[in-house]
PyMOL CGO cylinders between C-alpha atoms (Angstrom):
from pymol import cmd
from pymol.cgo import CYLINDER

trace = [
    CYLINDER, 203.03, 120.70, 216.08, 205.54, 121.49, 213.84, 0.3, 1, 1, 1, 1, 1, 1,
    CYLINDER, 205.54, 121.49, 213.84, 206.00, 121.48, 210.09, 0.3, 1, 1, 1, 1, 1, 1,
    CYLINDER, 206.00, 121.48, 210.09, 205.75, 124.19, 207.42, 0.3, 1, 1, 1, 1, 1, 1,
    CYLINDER, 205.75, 124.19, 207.42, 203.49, 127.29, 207.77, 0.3, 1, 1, 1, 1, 1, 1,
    CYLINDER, 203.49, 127.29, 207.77, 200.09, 127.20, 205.96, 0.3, 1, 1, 1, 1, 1, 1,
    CYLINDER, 200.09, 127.20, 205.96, 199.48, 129.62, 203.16, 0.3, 1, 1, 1, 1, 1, 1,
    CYLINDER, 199.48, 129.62, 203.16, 197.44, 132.33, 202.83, 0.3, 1, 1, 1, 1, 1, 1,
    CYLINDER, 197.44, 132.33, 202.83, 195.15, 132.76, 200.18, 0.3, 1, 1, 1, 1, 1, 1,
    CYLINDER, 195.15, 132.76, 200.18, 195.74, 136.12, 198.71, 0.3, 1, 1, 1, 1, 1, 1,
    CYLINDER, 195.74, 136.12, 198.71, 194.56, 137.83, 194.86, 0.3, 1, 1, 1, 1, 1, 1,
    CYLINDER, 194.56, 137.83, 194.86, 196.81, 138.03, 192.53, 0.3, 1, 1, 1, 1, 1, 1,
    CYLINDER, 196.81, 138.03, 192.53, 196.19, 141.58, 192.64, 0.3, 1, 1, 1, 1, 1, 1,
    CYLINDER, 196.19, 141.58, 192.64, 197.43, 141.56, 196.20, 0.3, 1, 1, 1, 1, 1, 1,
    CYLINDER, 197.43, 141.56, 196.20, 200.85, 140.07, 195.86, 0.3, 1, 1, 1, 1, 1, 1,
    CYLINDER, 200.85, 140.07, 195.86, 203.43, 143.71, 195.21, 0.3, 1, 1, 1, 1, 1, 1,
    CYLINDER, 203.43, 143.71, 195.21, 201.33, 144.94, 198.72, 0.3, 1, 1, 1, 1, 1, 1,
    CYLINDER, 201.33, 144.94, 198.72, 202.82, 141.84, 200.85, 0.3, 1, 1, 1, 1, 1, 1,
    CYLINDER, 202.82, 141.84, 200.85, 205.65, 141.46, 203.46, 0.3, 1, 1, 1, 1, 1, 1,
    CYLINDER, 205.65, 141.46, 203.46, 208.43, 139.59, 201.36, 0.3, 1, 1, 1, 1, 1, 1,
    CYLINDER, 208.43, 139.59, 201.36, 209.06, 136.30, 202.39, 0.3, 1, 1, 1, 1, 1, 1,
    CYLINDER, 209.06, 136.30, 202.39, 204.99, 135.57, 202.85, 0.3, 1, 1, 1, 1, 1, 1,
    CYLINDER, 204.99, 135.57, 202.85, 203.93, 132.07, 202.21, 0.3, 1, 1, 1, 1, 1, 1,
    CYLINDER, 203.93, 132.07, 202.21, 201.11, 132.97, 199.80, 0.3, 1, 1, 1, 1, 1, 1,
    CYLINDER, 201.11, 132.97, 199.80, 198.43, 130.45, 197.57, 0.3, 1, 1, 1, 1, 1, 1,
    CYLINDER, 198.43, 130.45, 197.57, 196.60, 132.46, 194.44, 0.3, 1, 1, 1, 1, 1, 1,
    CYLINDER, 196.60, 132.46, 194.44, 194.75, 131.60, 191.22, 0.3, 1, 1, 1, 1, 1, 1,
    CYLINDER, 194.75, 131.60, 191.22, 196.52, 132.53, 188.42, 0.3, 1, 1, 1, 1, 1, 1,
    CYLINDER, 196.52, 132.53, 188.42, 195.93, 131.86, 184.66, 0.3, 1, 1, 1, 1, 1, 1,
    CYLINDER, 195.93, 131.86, 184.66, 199.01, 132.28, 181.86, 0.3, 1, 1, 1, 1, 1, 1,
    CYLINDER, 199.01, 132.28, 181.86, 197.42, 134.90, 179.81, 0.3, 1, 1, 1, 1, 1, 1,
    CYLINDER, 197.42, 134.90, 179.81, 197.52, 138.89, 179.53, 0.3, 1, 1, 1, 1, 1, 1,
    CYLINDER, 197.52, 138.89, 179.53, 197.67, 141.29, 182.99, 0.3, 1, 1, 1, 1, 1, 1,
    CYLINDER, 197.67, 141.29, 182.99, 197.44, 141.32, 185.88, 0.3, 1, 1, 1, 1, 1, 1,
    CYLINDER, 197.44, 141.32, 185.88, 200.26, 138.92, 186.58, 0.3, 1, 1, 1, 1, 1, 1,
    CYLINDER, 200.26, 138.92, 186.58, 203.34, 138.36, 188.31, 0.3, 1, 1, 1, 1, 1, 1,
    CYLINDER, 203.34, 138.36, 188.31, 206.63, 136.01, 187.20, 0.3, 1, 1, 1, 1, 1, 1,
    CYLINDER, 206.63, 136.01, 187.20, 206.28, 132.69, 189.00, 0.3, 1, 1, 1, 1, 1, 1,
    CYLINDER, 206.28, 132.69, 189.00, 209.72, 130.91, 189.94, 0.3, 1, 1, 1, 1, 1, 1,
    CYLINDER, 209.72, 130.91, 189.94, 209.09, 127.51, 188.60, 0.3, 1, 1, 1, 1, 1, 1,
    CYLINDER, 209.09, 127.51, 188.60, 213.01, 125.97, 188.92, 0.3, 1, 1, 1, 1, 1, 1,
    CYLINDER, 213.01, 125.97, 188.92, 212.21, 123.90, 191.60, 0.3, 1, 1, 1, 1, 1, 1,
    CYLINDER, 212.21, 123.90, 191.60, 209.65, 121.99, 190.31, 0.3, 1, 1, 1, 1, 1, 1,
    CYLINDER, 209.65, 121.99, 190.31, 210.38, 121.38, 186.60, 0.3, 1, 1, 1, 1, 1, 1,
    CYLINDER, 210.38, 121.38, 186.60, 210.63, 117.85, 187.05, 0.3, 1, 1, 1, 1, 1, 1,
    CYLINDER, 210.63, 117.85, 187.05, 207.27, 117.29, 188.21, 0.3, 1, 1, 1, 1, 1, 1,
    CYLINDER, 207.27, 117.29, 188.21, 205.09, 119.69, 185.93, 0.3, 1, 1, 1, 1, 1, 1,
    CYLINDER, 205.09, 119.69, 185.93, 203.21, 118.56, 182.87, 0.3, 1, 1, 1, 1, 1, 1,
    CYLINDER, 203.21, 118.56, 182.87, 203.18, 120.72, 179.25, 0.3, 1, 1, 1, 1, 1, 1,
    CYLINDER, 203.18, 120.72, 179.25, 199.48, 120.68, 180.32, 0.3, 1, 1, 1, 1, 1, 1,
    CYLINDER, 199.48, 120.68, 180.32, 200.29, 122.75, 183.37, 0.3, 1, 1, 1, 1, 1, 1,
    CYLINDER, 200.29, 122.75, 183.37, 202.56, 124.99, 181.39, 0.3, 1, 1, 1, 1, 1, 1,
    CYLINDER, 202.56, 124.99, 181.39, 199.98, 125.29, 178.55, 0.3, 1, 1, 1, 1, 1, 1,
    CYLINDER, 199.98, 125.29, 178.55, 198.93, 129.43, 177.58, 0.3, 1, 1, 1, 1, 1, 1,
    CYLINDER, 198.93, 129.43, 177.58, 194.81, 129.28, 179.15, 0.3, 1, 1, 1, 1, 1, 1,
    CYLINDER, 194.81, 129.28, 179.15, 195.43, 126.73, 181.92, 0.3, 1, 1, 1, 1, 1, 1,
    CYLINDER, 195.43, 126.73, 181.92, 194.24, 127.96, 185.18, 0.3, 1, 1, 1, 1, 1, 1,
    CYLINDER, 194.24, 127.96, 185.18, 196.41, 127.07, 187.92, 0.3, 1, 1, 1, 1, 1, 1,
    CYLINDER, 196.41, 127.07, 187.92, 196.74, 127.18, 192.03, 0.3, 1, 1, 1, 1, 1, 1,
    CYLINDER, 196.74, 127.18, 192.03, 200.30, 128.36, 192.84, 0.3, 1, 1, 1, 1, 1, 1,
    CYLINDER, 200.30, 128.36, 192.84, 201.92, 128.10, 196.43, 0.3, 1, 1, 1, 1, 1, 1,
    CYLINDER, 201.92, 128.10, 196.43, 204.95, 129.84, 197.19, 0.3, 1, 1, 1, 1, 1, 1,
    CYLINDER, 204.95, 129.84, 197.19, 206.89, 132.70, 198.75, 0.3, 1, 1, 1, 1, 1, 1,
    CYLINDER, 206.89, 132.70, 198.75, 206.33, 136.62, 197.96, 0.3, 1, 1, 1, 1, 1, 1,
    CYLINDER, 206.33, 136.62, 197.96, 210.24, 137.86, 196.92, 0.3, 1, 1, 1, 1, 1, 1,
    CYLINDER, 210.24, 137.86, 196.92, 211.62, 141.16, 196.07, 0.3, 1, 1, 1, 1, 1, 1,
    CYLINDER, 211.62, 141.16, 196.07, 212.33, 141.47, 192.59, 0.3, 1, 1, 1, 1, 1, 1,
    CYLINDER, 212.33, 141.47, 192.59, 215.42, 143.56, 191.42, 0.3, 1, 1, 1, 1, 1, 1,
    CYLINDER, 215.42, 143.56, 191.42, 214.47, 146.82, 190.87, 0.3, 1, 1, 1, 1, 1, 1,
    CYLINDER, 214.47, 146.82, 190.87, 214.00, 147.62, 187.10, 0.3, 1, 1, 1, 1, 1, 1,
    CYLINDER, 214.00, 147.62, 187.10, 216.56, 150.24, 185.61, 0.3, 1, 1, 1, 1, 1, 1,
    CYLINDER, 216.56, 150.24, 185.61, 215.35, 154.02, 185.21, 0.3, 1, 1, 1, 1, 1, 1,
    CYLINDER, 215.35, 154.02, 185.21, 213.68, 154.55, 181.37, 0.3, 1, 1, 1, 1, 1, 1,
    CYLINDER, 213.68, 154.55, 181.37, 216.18, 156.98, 180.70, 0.3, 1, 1, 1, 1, 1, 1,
    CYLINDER, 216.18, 156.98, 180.70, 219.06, 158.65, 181.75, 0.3, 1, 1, 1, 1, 1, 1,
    CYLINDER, 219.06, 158.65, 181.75, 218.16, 161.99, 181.65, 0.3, 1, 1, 1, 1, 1, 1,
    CYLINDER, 218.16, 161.99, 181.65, 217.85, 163.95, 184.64, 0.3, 1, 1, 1, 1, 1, 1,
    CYLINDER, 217.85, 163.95, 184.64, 214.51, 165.34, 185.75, 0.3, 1, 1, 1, 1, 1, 1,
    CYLINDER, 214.51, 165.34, 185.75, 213.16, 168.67, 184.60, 0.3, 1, 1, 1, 1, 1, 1,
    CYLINDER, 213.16, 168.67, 184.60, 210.63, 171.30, 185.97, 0.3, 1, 1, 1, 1, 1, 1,
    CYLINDER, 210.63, 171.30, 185.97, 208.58, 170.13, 184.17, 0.3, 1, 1, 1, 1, 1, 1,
    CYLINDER, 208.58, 170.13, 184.17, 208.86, 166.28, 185.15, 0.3, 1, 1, 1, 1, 1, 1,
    CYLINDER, 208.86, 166.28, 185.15, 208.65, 167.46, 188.64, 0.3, 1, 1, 1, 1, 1, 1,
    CYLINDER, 208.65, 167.46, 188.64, 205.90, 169.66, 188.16, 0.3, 1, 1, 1, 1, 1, 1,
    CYLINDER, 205.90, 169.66, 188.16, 203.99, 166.61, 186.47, 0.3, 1, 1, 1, 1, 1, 1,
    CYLINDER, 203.99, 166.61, 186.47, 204.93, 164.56, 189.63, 0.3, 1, 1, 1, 1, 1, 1,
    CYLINDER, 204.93, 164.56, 189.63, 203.70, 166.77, 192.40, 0.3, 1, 1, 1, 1, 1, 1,
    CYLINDER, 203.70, 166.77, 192.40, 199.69, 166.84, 190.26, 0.3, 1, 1, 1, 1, 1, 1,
    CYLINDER, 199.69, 166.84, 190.26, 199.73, 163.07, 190.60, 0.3, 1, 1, 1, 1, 1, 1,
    CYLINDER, 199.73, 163.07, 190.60, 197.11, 161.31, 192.81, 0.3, 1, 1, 1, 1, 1, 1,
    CYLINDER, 197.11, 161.31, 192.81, 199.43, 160.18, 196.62, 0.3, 1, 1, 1, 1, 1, 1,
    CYLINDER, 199.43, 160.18, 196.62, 199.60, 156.28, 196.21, 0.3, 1, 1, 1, 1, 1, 1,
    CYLINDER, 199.60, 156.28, 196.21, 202.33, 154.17, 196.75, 0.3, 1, 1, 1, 1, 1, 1,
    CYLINDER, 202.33, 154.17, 196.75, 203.77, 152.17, 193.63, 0.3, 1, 1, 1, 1, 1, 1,
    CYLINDER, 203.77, 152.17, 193.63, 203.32, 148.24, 193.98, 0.3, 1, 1, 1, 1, 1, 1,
    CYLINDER, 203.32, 148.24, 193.98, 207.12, 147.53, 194.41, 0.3, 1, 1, 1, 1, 1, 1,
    CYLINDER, 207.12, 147.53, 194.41, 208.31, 144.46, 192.09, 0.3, 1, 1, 1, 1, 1, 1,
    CYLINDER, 208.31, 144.46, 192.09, 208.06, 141.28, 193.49, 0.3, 1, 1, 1, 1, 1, 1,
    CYLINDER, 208.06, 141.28, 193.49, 207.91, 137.07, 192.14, 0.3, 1, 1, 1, 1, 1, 1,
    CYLINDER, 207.91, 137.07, 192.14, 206.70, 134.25, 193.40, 0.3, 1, 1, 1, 1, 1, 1,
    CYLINDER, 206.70, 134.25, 193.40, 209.19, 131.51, 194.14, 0.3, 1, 1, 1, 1, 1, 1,
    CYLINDER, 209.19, 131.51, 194.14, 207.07, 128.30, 193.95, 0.3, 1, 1, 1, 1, 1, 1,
    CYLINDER, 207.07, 128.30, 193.95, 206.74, 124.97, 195.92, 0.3, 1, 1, 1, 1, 1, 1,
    CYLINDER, 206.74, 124.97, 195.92, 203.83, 123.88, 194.40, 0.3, 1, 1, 1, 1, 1, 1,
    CYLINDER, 203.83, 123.88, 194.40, 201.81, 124.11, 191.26, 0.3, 1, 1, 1, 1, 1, 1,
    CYLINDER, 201.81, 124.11, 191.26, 198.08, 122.15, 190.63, 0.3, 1, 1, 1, 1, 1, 1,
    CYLINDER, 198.08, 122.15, 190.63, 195.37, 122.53, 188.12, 0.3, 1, 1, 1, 1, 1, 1,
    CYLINDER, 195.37, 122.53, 188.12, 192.29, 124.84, 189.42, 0.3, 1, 1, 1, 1, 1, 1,
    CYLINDER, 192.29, 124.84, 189.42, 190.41, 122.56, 186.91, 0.3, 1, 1, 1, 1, 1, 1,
    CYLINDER, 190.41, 122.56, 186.91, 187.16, 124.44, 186.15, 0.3, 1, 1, 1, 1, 1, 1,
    CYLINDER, 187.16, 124.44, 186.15, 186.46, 127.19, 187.84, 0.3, 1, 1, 1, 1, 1, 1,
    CYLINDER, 186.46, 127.19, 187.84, 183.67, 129.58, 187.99, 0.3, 1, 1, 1, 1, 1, 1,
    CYLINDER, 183.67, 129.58, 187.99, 185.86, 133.04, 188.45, 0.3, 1, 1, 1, 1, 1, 1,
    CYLINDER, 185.86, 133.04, 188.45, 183.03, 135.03, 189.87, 0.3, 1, 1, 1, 1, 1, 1,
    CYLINDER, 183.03, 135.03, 189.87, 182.30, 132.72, 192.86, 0.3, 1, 1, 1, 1, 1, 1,
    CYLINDER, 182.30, 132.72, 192.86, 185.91, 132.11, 193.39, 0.3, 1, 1, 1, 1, 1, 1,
    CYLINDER, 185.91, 132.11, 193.39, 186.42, 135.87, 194.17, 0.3, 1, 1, 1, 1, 1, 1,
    CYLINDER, 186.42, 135.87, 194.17, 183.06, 136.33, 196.52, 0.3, 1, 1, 1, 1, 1, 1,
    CYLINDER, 183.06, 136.33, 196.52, 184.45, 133.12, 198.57, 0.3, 1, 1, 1, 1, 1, 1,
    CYLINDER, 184.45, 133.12, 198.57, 188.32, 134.35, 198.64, 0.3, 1, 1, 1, 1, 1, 1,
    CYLINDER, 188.32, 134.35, 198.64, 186.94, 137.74, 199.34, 0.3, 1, 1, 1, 1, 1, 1,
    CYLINDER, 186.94, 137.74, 199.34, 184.44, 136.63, 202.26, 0.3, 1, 1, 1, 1, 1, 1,
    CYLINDER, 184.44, 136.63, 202.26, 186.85, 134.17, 203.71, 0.3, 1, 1, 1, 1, 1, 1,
    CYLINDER, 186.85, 134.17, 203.71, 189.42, 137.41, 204.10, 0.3, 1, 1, 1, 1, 1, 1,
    CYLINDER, 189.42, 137.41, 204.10, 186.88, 139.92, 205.24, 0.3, 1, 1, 1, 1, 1, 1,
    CYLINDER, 186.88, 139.92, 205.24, 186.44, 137.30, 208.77, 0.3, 1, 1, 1, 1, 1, 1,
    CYLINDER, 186.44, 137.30, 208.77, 190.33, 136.93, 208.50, 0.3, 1, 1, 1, 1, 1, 1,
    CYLINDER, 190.33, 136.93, 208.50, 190.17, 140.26, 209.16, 0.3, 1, 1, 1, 1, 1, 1,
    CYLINDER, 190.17, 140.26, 209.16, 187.33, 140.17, 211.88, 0.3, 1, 1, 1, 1, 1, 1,
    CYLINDER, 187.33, 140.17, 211.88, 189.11, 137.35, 213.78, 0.3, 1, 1, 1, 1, 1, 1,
    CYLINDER, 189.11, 137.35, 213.78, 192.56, 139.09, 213.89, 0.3, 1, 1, 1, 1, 1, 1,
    CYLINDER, 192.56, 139.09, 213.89, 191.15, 142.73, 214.97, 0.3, 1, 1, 1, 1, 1, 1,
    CYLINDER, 191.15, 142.73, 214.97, 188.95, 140.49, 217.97, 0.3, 1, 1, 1, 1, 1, 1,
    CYLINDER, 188.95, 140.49, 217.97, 192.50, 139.66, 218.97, 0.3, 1, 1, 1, 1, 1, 1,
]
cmd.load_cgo(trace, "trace")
């Protein structure tokens, strides 16, 4: 059968962590962090001011792209005591920037928040199961 490849339902949490290129559906609202920029160009004809409107929940499918990375904060070299500062930090690996280029945008109407993350978490904990039984 062919045709596009289904999305995967991911947090939005989740989306600096995946492959680029992924074909990715989240639940986003326009309001204050987390977040990520969504690519909206190609669908500007067909969304609504509603859609667009600051509180409006929304389910967004699209692609996982590299962002260009951000300029240094300054151009000062490092010093001891930067470096110093760096090595005390806890090992993790910076998100790296990314956007979502989107295909498709549609109200999440209401939602109850809480049961939307136990379902999206449960249905990728036997993701999970079903790929390691392969």
């Amino acid at each position: 059968m062919n045709g596009p490849r289904p999305s995967t339902r991911v947090f939005l949490s989740d989306l600096s962590s995946l492959q680029t290129d992924s074909k990715i559906r989240f639940l986003g609202c326009k309001i204050a962090p987390p977040f990520v920029s969504v690519d909206i160009n190609a669908l500007l004809e067909d969304l609504t001011a509603e859609e667009l409107r600051v509180g409006t929940w929304l389910n967004v499918v699209g692609y996982v792209r590299e962002s260009e990375p951000a300029p240094p904060p300054s151009s000062f070299s490092s010093t001891l005591d930067d470096a110093n500062r760096s090595s005390q930090r806890p090992s993790t690996v910076t998100p790296r920037p990314v956007y979502i280029e989107a295909i498709m945008v549609f109200p999440a109407g209401a939602i109850a928040i809480g049961e939307y993350e136990r379902i999206l978490c449960d249905s990728q904990r036997v993701e999970r199961m079903m790929q390691s039984a392969h």
